[in-house]
C-alpha positions as CSV (number, residue, x, y, z in Angstrom):
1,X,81.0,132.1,104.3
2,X,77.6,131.0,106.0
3,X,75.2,133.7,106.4
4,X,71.8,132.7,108.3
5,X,70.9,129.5,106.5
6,X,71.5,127.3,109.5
7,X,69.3,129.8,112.1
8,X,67.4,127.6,114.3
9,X,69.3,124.2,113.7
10,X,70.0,122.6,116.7
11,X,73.1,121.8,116.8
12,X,73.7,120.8,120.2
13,X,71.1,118.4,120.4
14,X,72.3,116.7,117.0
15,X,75.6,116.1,118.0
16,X,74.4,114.9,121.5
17,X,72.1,112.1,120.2
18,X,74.5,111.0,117.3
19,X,77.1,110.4,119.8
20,X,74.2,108.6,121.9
21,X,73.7,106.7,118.6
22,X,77.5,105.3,118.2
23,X,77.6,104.7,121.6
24,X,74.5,102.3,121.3
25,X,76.2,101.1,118.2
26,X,80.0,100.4,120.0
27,X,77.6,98.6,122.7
28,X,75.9,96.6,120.4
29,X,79.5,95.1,118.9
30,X,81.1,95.2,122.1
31,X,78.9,92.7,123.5
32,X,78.7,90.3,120.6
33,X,82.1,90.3,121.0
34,X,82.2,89.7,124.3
35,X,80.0,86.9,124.2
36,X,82.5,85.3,121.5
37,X,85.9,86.0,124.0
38,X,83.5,83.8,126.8
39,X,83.2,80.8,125.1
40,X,85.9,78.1,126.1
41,X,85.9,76.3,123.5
42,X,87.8,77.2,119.6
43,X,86.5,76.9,116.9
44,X,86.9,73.6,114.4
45,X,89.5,76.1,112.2
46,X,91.3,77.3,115.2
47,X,92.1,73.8,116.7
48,X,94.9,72.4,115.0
49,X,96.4,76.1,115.3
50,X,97.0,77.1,118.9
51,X,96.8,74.6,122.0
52,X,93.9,74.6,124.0
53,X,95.5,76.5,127.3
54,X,96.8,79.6,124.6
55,X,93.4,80.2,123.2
56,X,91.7,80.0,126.7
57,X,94.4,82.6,127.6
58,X,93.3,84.7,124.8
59,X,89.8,84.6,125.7
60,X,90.3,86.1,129.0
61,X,92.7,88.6,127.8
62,X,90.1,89.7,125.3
63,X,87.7,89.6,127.9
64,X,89.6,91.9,130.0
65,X,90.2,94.5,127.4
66,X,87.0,94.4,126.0
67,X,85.0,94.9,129.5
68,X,87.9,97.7,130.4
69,X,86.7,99.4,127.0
70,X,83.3,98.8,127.2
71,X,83.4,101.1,131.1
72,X,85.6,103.8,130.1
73,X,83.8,104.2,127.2
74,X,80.5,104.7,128.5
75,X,82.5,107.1,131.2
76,X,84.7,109.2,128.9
77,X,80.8,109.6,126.8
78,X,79.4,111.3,129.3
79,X,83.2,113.3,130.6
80,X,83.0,114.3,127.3
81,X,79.3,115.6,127.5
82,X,80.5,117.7,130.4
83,X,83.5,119.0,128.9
84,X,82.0,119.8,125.5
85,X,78.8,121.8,127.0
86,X,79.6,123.0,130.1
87,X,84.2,123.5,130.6
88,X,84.6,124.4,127.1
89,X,83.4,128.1,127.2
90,X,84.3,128.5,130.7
91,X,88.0,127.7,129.8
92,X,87.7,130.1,126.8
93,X,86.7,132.8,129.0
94,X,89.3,131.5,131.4
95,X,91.9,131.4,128.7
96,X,91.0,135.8,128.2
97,X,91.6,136.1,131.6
98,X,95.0,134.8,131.7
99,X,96.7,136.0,128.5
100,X,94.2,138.6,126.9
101,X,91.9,138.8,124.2
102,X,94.8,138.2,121.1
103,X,92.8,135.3,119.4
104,X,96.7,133.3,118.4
105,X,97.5,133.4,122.3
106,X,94.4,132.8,123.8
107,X,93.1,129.6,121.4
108,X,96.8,128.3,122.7
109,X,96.0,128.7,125.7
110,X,92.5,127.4,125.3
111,X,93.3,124.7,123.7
112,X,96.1,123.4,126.0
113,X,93.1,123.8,129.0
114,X,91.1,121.6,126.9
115,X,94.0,119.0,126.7
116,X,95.0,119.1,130.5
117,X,91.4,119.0,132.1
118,X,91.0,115.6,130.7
119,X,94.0,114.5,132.6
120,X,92.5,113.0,135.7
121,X,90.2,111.0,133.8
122,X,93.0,109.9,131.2
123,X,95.9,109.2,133.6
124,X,93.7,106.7,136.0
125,X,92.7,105.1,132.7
126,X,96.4,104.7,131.3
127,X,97.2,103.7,134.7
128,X,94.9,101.0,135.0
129,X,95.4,99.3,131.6
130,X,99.1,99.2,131.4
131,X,99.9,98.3,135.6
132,X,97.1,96.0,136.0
133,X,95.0,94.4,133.2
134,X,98.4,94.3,130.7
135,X,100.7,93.5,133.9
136,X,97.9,90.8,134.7
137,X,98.7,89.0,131.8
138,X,102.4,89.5,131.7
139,X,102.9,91.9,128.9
140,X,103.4,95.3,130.8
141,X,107.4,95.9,131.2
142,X,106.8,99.7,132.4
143,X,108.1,100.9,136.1
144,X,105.8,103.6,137.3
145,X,108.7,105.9,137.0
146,X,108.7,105.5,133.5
147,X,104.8,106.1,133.1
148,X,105.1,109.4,134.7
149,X,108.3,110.3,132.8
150,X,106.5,109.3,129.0
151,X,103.2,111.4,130.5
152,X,105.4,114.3,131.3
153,X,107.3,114.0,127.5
154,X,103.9,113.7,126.1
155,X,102.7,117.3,128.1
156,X,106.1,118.8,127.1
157,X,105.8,117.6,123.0
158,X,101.8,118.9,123.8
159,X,102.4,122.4,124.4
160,X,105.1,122.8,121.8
161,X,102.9,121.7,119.0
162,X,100.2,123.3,120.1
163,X,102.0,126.7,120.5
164,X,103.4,126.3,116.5
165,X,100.8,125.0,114.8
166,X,97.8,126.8,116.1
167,X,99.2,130.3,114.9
168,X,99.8,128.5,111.3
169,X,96.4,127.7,111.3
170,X,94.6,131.1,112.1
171,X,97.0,133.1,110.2
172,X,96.1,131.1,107.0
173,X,92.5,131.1,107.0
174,X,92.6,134.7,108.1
175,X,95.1,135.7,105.4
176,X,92.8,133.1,102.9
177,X,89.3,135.2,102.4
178,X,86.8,133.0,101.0
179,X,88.7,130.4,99.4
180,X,90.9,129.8,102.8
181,X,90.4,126.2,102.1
182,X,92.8,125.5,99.3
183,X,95.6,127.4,101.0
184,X,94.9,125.9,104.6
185,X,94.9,122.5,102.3
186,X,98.2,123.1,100.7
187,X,100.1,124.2,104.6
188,X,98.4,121.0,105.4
189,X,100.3,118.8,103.4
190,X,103.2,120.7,103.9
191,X,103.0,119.9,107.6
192,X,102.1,116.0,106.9
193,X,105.4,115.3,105.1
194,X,107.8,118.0,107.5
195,X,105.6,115.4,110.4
196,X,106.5,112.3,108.7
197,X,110.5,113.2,108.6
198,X,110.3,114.3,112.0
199,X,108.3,112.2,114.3
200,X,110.7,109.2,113.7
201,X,113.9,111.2,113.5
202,X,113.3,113.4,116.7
203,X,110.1,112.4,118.7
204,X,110.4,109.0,118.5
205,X,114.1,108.4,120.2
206,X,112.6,110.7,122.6
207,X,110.6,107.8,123.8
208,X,112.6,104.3,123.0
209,X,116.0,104.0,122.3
210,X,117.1,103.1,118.3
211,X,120.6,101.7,118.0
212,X,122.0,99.9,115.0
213,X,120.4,95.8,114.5
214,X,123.4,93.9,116.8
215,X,122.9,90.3,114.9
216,X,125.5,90.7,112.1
217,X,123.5,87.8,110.2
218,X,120.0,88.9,110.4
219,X,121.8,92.7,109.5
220,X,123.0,90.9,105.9
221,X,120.2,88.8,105.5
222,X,117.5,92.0,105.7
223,X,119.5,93.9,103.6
224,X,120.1,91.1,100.8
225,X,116.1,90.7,100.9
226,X,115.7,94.1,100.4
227,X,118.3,94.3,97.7
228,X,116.5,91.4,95.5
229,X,113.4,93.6,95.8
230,X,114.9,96.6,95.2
231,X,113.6,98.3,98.2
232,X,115.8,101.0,98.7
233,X,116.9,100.3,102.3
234,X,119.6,103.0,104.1
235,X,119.4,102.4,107.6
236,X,118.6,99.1,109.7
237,X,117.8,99.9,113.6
238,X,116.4,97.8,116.9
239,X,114.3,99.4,118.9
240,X,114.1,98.6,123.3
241,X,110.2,97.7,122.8
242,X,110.8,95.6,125.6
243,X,111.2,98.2,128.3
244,X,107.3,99.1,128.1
245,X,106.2,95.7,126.8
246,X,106.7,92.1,125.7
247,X,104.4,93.0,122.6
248,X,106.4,92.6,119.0
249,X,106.4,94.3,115.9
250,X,108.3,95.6,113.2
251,X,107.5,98.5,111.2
252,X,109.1,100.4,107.9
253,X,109.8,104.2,107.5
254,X,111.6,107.0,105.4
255,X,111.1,109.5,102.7
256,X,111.9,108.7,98.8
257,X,115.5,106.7,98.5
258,X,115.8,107.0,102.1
259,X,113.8,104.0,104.0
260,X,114.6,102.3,107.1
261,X,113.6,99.2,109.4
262,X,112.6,98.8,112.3
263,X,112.3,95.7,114.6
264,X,111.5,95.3,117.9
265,X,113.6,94.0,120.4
266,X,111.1,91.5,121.5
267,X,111.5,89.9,117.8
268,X,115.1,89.3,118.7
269,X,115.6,87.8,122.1
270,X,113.6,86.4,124.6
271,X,113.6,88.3,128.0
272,X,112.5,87.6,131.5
273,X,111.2,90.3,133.8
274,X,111.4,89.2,137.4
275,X,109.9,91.0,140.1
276,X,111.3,89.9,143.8
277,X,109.1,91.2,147.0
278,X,110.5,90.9,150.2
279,X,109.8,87.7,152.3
280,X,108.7,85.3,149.0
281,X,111.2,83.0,147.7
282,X,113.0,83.6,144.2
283,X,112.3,79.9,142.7
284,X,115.5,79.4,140.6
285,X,119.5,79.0,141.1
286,X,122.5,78.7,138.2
287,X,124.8,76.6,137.3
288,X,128.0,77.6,135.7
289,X,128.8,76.2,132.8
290,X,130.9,76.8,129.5
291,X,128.0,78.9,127.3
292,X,127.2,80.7,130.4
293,X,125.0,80.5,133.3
294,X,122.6,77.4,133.1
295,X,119.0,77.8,134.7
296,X,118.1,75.4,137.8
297,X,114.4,74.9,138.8
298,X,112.4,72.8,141.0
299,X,111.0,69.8,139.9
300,X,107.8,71.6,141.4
301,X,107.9,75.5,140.7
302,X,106.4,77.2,144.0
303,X,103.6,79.6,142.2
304,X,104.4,82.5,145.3
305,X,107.8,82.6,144.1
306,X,109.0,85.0,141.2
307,X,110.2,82.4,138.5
308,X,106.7,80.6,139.6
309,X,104.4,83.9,139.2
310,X,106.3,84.8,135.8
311,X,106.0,81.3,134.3
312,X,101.9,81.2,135.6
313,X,101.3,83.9,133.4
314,X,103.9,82.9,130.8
315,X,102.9,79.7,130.6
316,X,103.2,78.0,127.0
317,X,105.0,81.2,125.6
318,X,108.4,82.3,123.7
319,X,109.4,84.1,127.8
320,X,108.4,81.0,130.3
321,X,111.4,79.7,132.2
322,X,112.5,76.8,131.4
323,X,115.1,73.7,133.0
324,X,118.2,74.0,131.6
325,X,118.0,76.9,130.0
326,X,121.1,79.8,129.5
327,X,120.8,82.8,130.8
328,X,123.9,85.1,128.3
329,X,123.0,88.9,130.2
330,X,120.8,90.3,132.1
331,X,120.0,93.8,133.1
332,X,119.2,95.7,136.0
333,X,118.0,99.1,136.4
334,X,117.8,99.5,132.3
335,X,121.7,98.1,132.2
336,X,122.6,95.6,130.4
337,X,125.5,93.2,131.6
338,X,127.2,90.2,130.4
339,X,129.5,89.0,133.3
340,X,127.6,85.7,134.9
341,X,129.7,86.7,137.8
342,X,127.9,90.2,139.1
343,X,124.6,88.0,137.7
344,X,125.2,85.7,140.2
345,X,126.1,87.6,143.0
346,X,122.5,89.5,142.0
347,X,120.5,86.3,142.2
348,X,122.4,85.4,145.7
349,X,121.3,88.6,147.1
350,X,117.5,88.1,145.9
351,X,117.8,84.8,147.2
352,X,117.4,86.0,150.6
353,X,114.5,86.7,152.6
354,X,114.1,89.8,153.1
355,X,115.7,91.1,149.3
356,X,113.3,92.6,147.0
357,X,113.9,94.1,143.6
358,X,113.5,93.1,139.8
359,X,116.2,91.7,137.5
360,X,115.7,91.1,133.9
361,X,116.9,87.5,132.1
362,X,118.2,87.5,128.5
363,X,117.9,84.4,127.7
364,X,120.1,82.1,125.3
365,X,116.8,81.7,123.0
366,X,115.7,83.0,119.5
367,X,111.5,84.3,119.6
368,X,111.8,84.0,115.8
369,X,113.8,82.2,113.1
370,X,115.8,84.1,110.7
371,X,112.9,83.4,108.2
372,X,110.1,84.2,109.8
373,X,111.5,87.7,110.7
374,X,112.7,87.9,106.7
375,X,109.0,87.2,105.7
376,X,107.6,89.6,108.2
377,X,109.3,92.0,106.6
378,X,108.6,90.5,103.0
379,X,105.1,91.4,104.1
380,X,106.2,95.4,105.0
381,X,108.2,95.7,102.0
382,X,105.2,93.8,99.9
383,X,103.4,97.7,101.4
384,X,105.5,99.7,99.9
385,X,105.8,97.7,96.6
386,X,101.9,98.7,96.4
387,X,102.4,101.7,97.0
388,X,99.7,101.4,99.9
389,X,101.6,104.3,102.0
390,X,101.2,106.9,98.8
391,X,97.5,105.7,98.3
392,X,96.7,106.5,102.0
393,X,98.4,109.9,101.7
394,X,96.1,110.8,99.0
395,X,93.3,109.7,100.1
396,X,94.1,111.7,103.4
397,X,94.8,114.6,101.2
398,X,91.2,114.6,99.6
399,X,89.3,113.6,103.1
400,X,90.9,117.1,104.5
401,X,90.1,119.5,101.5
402,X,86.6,118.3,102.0
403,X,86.9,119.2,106.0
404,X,87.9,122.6,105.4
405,X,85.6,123.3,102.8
406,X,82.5,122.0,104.6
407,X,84.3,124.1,107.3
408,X,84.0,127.2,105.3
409,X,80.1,127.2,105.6
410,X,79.9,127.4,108.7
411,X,82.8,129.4,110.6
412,X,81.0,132.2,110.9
413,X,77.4,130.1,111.7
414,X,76.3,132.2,115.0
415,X,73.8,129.1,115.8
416,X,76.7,126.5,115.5
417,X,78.7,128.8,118.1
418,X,75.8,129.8,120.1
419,X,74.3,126.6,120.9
420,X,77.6,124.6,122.5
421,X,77.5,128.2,124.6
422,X,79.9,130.3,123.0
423,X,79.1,133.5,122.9
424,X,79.3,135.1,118.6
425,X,81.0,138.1,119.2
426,X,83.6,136.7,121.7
427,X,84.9,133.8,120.0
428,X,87.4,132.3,117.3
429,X,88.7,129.8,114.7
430,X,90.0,127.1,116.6
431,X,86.7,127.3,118.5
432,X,84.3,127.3,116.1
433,X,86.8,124.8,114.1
434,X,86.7,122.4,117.1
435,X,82.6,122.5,117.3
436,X,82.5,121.8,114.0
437,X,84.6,118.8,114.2
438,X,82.3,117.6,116.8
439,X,79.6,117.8,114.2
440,X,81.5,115.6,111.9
441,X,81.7,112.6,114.1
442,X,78.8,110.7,112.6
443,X,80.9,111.5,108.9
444,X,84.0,110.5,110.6
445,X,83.1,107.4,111.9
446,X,82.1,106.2,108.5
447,X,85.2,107.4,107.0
448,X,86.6,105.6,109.3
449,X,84.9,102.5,108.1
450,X,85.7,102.6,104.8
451,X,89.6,103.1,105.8
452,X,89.4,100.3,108.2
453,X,88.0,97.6,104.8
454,X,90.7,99.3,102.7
455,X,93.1,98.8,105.3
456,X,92.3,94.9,105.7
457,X,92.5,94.7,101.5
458,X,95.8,96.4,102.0
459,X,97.2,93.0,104.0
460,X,95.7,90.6,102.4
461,X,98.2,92.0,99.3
462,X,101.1,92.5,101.4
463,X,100.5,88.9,102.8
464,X,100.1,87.9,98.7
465,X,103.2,89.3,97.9
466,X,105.3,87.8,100.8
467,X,104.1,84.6,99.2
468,X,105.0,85.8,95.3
469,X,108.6,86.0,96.8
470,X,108.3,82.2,98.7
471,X,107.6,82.7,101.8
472,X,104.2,81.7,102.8
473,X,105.3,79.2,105.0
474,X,107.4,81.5,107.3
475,X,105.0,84.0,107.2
476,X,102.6,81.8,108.4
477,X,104.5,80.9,111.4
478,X,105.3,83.9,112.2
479,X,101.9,85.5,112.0
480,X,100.8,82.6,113.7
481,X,103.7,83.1,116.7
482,X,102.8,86.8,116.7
483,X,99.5,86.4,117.2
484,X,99.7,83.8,120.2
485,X,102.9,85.2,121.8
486,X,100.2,88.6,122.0
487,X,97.4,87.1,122.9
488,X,95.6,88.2,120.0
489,X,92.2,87.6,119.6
490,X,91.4,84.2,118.0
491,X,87.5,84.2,117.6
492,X,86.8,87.3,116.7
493,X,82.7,88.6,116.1
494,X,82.1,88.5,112.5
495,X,80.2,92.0,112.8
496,X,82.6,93.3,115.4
497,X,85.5,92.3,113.3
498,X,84.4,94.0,110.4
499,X,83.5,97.0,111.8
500,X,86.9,97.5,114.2
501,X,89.3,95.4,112.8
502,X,92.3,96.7,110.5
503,X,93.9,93.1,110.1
504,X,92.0,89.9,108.8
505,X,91.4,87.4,111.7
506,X,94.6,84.9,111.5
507,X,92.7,82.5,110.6
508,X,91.4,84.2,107.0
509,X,95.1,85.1,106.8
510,X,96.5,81.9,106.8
511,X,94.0,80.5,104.2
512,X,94.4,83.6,102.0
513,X,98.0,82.5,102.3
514,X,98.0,78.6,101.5
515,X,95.0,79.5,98.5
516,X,97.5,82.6,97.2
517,X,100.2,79.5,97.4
518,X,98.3,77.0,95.9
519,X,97.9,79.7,92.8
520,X,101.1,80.8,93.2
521,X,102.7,76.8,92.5
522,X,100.0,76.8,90.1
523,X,101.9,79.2,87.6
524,X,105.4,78.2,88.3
525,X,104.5,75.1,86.9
């Protein structure tokens, strides 16, 4: 343990101007970037890829986020100046008042304090990105009631990980001595794998709703793809992505033998999310026919109307509204229903004036082909074939033996504790653990880095070995569909990019792809 090497190191004032350092640094890239998300015209390779109006819609979506990012993050710097210096030790003190001086019970109840003061800077925050700048450009699908309901899940999951695993952690380096790090190690990657079973098995379906895939074809398709690559594939779910947003992904899970997939709703079937005031016209009618309810509009869609407003932000994507088009369910208040009848008796009651409400539009339309989906997955699967999930484990493993044994230098460093206004003799672990971490951030951040470049590596080989199996061309698409269907950002900063961004520009992607192809045909022949 650390005796009084580190006496008159000013701690405080390092960790204060290394976080004024990344700040300049994030504001440095932030505003190359943004200065790339202005311009209005794509580049020569992005052309030929994405029409003119879809990368101008980009732009501005990337322009959004990035000036939303650039604000809060200069505000939750200088929150977090505040709530490092001056709330932290009054909330420990606070925390003895309330339960005692037992050092288990009171760093729970410190920590929780530390978690909850930061709420009215993080719920206006949340608040603002999902109801207005993702509503703005059609993506957010959440009702406010829902917001509040995931926030108050979140508290709930908060205070019952907080209150199990804090005790763990004191009662192990306690019990450890000196060498506490290799035993606090070994819980650690006890609790990463006990984590990794049950976030998706119990905290996830806490949040979205996982129910077997319904498309009986897709369902044998998947599951003869992962049989020709011997992926060992047990279960097969879809998840309701599309009652928060109209983003889409897919994602693979499970321990050993036992994996599973994942795909978002929004992979499957197009949906419409109409939202009705009172006194503004609805902009569409039906007209029964055999295959269901056919879609009548305007010649001239009225903008202040619903269908209008949806299909201005919608505009040239998978979800805008289109003549002609069938309508097979639609839900209402999270139900879905099938009878055109009660759907038509919906839209004549939102027809008049004064009706208001929302009503959601599944619409006789597949987002993505069979194939693309297949080689989406071809790209997950081509993951786990490289054993990128196991190489990420370990290299977590290593980066947090070397955490808690810098750790063990300092845990008993009366400057460290002293100078972020803790007082020596009336403290603990999870305090001086905390300050420590704060220490770490320039570390972190180039950790961080290096995961982020190994991360990229990691697709370009999943990418390679969708295209081993034959399907470059549908993975193309479908990254290319993926990409504009989310707005992605099309012309990214070169520095920017490198620094932030865990997947290669779609661009880089698709040539990796046709040059992995051209090798690829190359040795076949």
């Amino acid at each position: 343990m650390s005796g009084e090497w580190d006496a008159g190191v000013p701690y405080l004032a390092i960790y204060v101007v290394f976080q004024l350092i990344l700040q300049t640094w994030d504001t440095f890239l932030d505003t190359r970037q943004l200065q790339k998300n202005k311009e209005k015209e794509p580049p020569a390779e992005i052309k030929d890829l994405v029409p003119l109006e879809r990368f101008q819609k980009s732009q501005v979506y990337q322009v959004d986020k990035g000036v939303f990012s650039m604000i809060t993050g200069f505000i939750q710097l200088f929150w977090n100046f505040f709530e490092v210096i001056v709330l932290w030790p009054i909330l420990w003190n606070m925390a003895k008042d309330l339960v005692g001086e037992n050092e288990i019970i009171r760093s729970i109840m410190w920590q929780l304090l530390v978690s909850f003061v930061g709420y009215p800077l993080s719920i206006p925050i949340g608040l603002y990105s999902d109801f207005v700048i993702e509503a703005r450009h059609g993506f957010n699908k959440k009702t406010m009631k829902l917001f509040w309901k995931d926030l108050a899940k979140s508290c709930c999951l908060s205070i019952v990980v907080t209150a199990l695993l804090i005790p763990i952690v004191i009662s192990v380096i306690r019990w450890g001595g000196d060498h506490f790090y290799l035993y606090i190690w070994v819980v650690c990657q006890v609790l990463i794998f006990v984590m990794m079973f049950i976030y998706p098995t119990f905290i996830m379906p806490l949040f979205n709703k996982f129910e077997p895939l319904h498309n009986e074809e897709l369902r044998q398709r998947i599951e003869e793809l992962a049989g020709s690559l011997n992926y060992p594939l047990q279960k097969l779910f879809q998840m309701d992505g599309s009652e928060r947003s109209s983003h889409s992904n897919a994602f693979l899970f499970g321990f050993w033998k036992n994996k599973r997939i994942v795909l978002f709703d929004t992979l499957l079937q197009v949906q419409v999310n109409l939202s009705k005031k009172a006194g503004e016209p609805l902009g569409f009618d039906f007209e029964k026919t055999d295959k269901g309810l056919k879609l009548k509009l305007p010649s001239s869609l009225d903008k202040s109307s619903a269908a209008g407003r949806w299909n201005e932000k919608h505009s040239g994507r998978i979800d805008e509204l289109k003549e002609e088009e069938v309508v097979v369910a639609f839900k209402k208040a999270s139900v879905q229903e099938k009878d055109g009848d009660k759907l038509l008796e919906e839209v004549q009651r939102l027809k008049e004036d004064s009706a208001e409400g929302d009503v959601v539009l599944m619409l006789d339309r597949e987002p993505y082909t069979t194939d693309e989906i297949l080689a989406i997955l071809c790209h997950e699967i081509g993951h786990w074939h490289h054993g990128h999930v196991a190489k990420m484990l370990v290299f977590s493993s290593i980066h947090i033996f070397v955490i808690f044994r810098m750790y063990a230098f300092v845990m008993n460093s009366a400057p460290l504790i002293s100078s972020f206004g803790f007082s020596p003799a009336d403290t603990g672990i999870m305090v001086s653990l905390n300050i420590f971490m704060l220490m770490l951030t320039p570390l972190e951040t180039i950790v961080g880095f290096g995961m982020t470049l190994l991360t990229r590596m990691n697709e370009y080989q999943a990418d390679e070995f969708a295209v081993r199996q034959q399907r470059g061309d549908e993975l193309a698409s479908g990254l290319r569909k993926l990409c504009v269907e989310n707005l992605g950002d099309l012309n990214p900063d070169p520095w920017y990019a490198w620094f932030h961004h865990t997947h290669p520009a779609l661009v880089e992607r698709l040539q990796a792809i046709r040059a992995n192809e051209s090798v690829f045909c190359k040795k076949i022949k």
